[in-house]
C-alpha positions as CSV (number, residue, x, y, z in Angstrom):
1,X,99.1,83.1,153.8
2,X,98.0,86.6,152.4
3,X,98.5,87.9,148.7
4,X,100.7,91.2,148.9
5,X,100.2,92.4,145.4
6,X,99.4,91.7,141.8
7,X,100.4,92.5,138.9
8,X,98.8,92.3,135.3
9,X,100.6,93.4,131.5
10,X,100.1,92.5,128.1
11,X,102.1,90.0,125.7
12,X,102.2,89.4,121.5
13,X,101.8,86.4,120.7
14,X,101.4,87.6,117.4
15,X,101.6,85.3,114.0
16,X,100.8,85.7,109.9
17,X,98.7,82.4,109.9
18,X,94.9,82.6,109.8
19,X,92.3,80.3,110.4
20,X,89.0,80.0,108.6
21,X,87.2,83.1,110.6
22,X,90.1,85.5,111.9
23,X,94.2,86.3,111.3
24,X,97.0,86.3,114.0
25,X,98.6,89.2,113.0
26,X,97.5,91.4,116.2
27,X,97.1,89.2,118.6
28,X,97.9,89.3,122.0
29,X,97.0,87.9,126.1
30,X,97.1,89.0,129.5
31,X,99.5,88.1,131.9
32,X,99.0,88.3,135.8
33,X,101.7,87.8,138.4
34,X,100.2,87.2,142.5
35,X,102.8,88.0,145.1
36,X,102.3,86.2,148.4
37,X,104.1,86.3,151.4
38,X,105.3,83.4,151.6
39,X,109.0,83.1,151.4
40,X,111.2,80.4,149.5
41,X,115.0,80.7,149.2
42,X,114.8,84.1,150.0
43,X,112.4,85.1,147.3
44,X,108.4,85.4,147.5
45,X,106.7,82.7,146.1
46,X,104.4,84.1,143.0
47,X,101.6,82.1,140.9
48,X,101.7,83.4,137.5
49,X,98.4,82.9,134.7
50,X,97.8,84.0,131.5
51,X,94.9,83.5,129.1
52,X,94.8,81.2,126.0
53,X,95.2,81.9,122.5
54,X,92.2,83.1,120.0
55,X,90.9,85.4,122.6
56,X,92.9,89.3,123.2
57,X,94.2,90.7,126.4
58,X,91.2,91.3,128.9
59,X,93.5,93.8,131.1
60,X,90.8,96.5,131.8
61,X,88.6,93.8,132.9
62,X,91.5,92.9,135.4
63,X,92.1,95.5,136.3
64,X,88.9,97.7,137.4
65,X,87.1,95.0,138.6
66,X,89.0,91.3,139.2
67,X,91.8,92.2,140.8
68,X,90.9,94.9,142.9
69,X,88.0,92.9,144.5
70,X,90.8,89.5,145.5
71,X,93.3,92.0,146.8
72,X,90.7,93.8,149.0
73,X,89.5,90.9,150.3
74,X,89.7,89.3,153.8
75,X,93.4,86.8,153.5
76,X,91.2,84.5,155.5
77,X,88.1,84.3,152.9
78,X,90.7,82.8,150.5
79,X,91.3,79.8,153.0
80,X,90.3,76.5,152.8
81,X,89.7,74.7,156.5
82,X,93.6,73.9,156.5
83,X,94.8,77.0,156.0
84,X,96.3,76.7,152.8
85,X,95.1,79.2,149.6
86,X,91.9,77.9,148.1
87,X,91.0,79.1,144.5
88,X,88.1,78.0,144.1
89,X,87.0,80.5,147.1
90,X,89.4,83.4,145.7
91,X,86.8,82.2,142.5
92,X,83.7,83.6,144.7
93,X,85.9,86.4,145.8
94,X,86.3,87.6,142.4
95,X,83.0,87.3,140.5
96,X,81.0,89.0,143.7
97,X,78.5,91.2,142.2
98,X,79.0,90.3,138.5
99,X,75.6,89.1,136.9
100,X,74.5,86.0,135.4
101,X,75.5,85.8,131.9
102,X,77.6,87.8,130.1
103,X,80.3,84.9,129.4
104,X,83.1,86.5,126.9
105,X,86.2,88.5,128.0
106,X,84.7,88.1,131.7
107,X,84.9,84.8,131.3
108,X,89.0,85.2,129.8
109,X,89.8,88.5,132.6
110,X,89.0,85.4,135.8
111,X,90.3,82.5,134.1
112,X,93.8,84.1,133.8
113,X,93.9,85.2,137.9
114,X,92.5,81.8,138.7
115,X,95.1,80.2,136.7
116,X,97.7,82.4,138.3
117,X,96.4,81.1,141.6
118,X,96.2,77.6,141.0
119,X,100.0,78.2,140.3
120,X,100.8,79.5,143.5
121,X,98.8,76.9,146.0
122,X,100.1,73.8,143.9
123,X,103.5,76.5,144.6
124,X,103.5,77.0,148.4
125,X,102.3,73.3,149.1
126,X,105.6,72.3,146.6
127,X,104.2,70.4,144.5
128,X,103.3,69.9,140.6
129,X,99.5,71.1,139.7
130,X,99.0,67.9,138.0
131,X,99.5,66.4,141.3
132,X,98.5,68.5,143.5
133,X,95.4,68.9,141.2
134,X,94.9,64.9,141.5
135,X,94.9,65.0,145.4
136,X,92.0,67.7,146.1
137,X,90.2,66.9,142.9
138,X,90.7,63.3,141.2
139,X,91.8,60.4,142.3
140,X,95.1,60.3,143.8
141,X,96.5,58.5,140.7
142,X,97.4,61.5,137.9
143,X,98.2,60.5,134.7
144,X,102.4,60.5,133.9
145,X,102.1,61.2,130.2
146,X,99.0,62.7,128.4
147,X,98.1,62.6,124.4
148,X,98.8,65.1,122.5
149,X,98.0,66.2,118.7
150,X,100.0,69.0,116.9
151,X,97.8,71.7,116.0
152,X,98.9,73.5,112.6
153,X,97.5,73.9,108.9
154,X,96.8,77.5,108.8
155,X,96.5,79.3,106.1
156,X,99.4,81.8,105.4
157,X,100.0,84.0,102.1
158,X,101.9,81.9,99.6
159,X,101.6,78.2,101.6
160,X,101.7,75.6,99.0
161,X,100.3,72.2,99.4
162,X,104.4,71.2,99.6
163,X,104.7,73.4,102.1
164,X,101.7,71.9,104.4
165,X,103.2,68.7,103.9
166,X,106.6,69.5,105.3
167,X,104.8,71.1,108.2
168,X,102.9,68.2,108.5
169,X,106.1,65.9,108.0
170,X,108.1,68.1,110.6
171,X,105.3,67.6,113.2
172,X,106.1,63.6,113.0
173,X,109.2,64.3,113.1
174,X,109.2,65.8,116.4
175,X,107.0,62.6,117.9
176,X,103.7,63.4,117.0
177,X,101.5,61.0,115.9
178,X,98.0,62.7,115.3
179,X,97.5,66.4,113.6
180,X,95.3,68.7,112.4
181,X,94.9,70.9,109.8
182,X,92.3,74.2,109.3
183,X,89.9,74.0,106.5
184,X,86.7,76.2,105.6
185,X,89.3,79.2,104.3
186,X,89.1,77.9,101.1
187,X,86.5,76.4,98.9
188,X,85.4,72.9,99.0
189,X,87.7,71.5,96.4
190,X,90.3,73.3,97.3
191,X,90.5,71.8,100.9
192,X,90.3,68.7,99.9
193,X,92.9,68.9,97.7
194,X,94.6,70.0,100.8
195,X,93.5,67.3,103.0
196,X,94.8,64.6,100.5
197,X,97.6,66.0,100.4
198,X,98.4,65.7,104.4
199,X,96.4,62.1,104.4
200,X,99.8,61.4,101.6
201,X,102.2,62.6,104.8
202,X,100.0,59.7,106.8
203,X,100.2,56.8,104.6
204,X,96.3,57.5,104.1
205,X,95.4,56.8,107.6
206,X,92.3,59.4,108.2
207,X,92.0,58.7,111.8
208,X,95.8,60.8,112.2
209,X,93.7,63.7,110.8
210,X,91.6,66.3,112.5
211,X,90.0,69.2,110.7
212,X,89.2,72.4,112.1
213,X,86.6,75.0,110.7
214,X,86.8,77.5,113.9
215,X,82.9,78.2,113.5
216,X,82.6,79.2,110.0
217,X,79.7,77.0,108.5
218,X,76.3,77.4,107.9
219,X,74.2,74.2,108.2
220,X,74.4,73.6,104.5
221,X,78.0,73.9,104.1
222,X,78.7,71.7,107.5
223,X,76.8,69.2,105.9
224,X,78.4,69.2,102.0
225,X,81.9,69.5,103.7
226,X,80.6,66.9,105.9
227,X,79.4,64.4,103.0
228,X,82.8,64.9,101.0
229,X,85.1,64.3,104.5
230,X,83.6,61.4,105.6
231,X,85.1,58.6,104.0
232,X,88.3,59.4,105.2
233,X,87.4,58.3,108.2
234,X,89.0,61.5,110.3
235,X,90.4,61.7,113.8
236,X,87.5,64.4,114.1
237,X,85.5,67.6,112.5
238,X,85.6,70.2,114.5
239,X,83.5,73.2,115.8
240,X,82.0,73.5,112.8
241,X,79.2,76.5,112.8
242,X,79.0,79.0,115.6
243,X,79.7,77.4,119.4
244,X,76.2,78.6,119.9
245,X,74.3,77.3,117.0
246,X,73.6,74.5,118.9
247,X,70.7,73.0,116.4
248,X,73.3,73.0,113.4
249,X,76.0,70.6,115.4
250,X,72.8,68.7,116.6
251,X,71.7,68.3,112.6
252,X,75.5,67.8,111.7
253,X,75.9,65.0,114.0
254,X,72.1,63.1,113.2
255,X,74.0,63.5,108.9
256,X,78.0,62.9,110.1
257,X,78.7,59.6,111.7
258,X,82.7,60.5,112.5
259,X,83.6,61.9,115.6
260,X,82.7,65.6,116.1
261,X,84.6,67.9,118.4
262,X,83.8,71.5,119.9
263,X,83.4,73.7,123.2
264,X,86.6,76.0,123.2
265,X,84.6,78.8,122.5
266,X,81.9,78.0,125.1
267,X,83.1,80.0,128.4
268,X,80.6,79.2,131.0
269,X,79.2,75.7,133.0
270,X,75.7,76.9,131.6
271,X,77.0,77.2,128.0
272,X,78.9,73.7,128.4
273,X,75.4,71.8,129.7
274,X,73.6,73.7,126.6
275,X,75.7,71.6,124.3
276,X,75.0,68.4,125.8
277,X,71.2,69.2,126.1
278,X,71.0,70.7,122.7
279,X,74.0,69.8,120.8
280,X,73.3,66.5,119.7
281,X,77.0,65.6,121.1
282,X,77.4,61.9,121.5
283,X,79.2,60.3,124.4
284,X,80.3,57.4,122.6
285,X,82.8,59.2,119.7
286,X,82.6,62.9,120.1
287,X,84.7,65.5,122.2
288,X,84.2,68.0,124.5
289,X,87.0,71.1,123.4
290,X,86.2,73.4,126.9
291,X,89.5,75.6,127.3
292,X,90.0,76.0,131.5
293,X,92.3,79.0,131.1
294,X,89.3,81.1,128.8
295,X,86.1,79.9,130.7
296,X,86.7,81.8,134.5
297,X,89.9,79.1,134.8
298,X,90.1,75.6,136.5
299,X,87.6,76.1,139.0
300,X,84.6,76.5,136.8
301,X,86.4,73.4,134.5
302,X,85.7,71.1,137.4
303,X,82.0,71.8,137.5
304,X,81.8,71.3,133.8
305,X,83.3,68.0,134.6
306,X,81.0,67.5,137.4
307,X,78.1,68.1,134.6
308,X,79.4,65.9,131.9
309,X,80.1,63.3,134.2
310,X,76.1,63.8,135.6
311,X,74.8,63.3,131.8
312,X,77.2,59.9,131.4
313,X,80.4,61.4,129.4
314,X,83.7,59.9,130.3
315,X,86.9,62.2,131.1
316,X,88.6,60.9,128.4
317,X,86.0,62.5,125.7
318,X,87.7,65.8,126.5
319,X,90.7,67.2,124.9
320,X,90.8,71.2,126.1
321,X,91.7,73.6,123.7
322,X,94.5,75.4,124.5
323,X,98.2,73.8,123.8
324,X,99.6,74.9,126.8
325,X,101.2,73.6,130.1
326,X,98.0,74.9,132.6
327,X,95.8,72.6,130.6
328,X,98.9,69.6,129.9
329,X,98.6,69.8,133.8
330,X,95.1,69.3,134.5
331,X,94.5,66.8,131.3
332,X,97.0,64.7,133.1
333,X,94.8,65.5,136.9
334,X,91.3,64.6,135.7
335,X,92.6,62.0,133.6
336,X,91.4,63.8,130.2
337,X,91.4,61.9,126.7
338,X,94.4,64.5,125.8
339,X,95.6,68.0,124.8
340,X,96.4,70.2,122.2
341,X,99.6,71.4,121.3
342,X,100.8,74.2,118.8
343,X,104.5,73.5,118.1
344,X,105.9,76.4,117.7
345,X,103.1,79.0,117.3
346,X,101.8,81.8,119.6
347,X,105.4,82.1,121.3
348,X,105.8,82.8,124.7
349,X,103.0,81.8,126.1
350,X,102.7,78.1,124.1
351,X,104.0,74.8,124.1
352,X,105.1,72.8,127.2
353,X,108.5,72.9,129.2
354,X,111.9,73.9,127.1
355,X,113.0,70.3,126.2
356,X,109.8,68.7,126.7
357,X,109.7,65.2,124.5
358,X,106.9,64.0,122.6
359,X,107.2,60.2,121.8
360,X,103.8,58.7,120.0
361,X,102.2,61.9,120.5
362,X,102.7,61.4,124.5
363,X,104.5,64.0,126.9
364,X,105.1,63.6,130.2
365,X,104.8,65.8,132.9
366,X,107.6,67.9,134.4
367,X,108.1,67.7,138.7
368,X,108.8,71.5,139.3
369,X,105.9,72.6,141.6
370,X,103.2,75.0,140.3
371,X,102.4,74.9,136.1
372,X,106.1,74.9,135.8
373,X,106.5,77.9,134.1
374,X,110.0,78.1,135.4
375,X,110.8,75.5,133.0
376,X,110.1,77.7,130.0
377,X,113.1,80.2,130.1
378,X,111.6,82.8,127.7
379,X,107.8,83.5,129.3
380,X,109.6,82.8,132.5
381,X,111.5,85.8,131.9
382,X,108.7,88.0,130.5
383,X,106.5,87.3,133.6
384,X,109.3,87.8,136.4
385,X,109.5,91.3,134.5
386,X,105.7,92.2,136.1
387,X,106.6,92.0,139.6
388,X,110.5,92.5,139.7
């Protein structure tokens, strides 16, 4: 097997909502294409990867330093002993020479290539990631279906609490169970004005309900917000200062006995074991948010798993950022707690397979080998445009 070309462009996924910290209105991701020689049905067989949402395009990245450095690289470095594409050595191919530290759009620039190969192995051996995933990497026995939460809430100009609630409302309607909202964009009494109002869509049930602060807090807000929130009794609170203020989310969680969740914006194994050292994060009720596809892809995930599962953390205590198939896939794999989802937002790149069914905020897995990104016409289209 040898990689004959690759190919790397741009794509909006561009959107009026905001969070607490930043707007969507100019947002955007890298996509990558890998062309190997392989041959299916007359065609080549191609992994395709892109990079989550909340984090812009890393092309420059891609393409002065990532890419160059897999395609000049010896076809048989990229082999494991059978002979089939490895990525986790393509992974060592591709950071050679890059220093320790530095996690950010590095970080983002590999994860989309290594997401793009995972495609095409789980692609030439023909079969599903999640499976293929479970074979070299779990246990054999994948998960069929994997929770899911719908991920909405944002802000947006003129959004009345009405409005929320139908959002909220439509998200049941379409077979989700559990959602969550963003908060810390307004003042205190304002958001939980907001949050009772949603908690009225749930018949009051807190634990349907996670909040989302995207980092804004200092230590005293986190805890005042913290105070007023808990008696609902919410699904979770999440990232609620910087990802790197470590000593706040350990304070938060020795005040805030609900469940506390964070890590997407954590892009590295070392960052990940800093949390649990530091952190405060407890095993027993709180959740681990690493996003695969923004911290250098699916092969550094697994040592993060490997390090969790060294400091006595279940699988099931991690729910990736991310709303997308790649991580739908390996949720189901490693046999994560779950998944986001963003119904409807950041268009192409989000959301599972066209006609994808969420029943009590489950979805199953689809069969097509690779991440199946065949199955979503629209990005489908998009990334055949790199390479044809």
């Amino acid at each position: 097997m040898k990689i004959i070309s690759v190919h790397e462009g741009v794509v909006p996924i561009s959107s009026s909502i905001r969070n607490a910290w930043i707007d969507f209105s100019s947002m955007d991701c890298s996509i990558v294409a890998v062309v190997s020689d392989v041959m299916r049905d007359g065609e080549p067989v191609v992994g395709y990867g892109f990079n989550s949402n909340g984090r812009y395009s890393a092309g420059d990245i891609l393409r002065r330093r990532v890419i160059p450095r897999l395609l000049d690289a010896d076809p048989d470095s990229l082999l494991a002993e059978d002979g089939q594409l490895d990525p986790t050595r393509a992974w060592d191919v591709v950071m050679r020479n890059e220093k320790p530290g530095g996690h950010g759009e590095r970080s983002v620039a590999v994860g989309v290539l290594d997401m793009a190969l995972f495609d095409l192995a789980s692609k030439i051996a023909d079969k599903p990631l999640y499976r293929w995933l479970s074979e070299r990497h779990g246990d054999s026995d994948p998960d069929d279906s994997v929770f899911v939460y719908a991920a909405g809430g944002y802000y947006a100009p003129g959004k009345t609490l009405s409005d929320l609630q139908d959002e909220m409302r439509g998200f049941l309607d379409q077979g989700y169970r559990v959602v969550k909202m963003k908060i810390g964009g307004a003042d205190l009494a304002e958001d939980l004005r907001r949050i009772e109002a949603v908690l009225e869509v749930l018949d009051g049930d807190g634990s349907r309900l996670a909040v989302d602060v995207n980092g804004r807090f200092d230590l005293p807000t986190a805890l005042a917000y913290g105070a007023a929130i808990e008696p609902y009794g919410l699904f979770w609170y999440e990232e609620v200062g910087d990802p790197l203020d470590y000593r706040l989310n350990a304070t938060l969680s020795e005040h805030y006995r609900g469940p506390i969740a964070t890590g997407e914006n954590l892009f590295s194994l070392q960052d990940a074991r800093n949390l649990i050292r530091y952190g405060g994060m407890r095993p027993d009720r709180d959740y681990i948010q690493v996003d695969p596809a923004l911290s250098y892809g699916l092969t550094e995930y697994l040592r993060v798993q490997d390090m969790l599962a060294q400091h006595g953390w279940s699988s099931r205590r991690c729910i990736p950022h991310g709303g997308h198939q790649f991580s739908l896939h390996i949720a189901a794999a490693l046999k994560l707690g779950g998944n986001e989802s963003y119904p409807g937002e950041f268009q192409p790149t989000g959301g599972f397979a066209d006609g994808a069914v969420v029943e009590n905020s489950r979805v199953g897995l689809t069969e097509t080998p690779g991440i199946g990104f065949e199955q979503k016409a629209a990005f489908y289209k998009v990334l055949r445009e790199l390479h044809n």
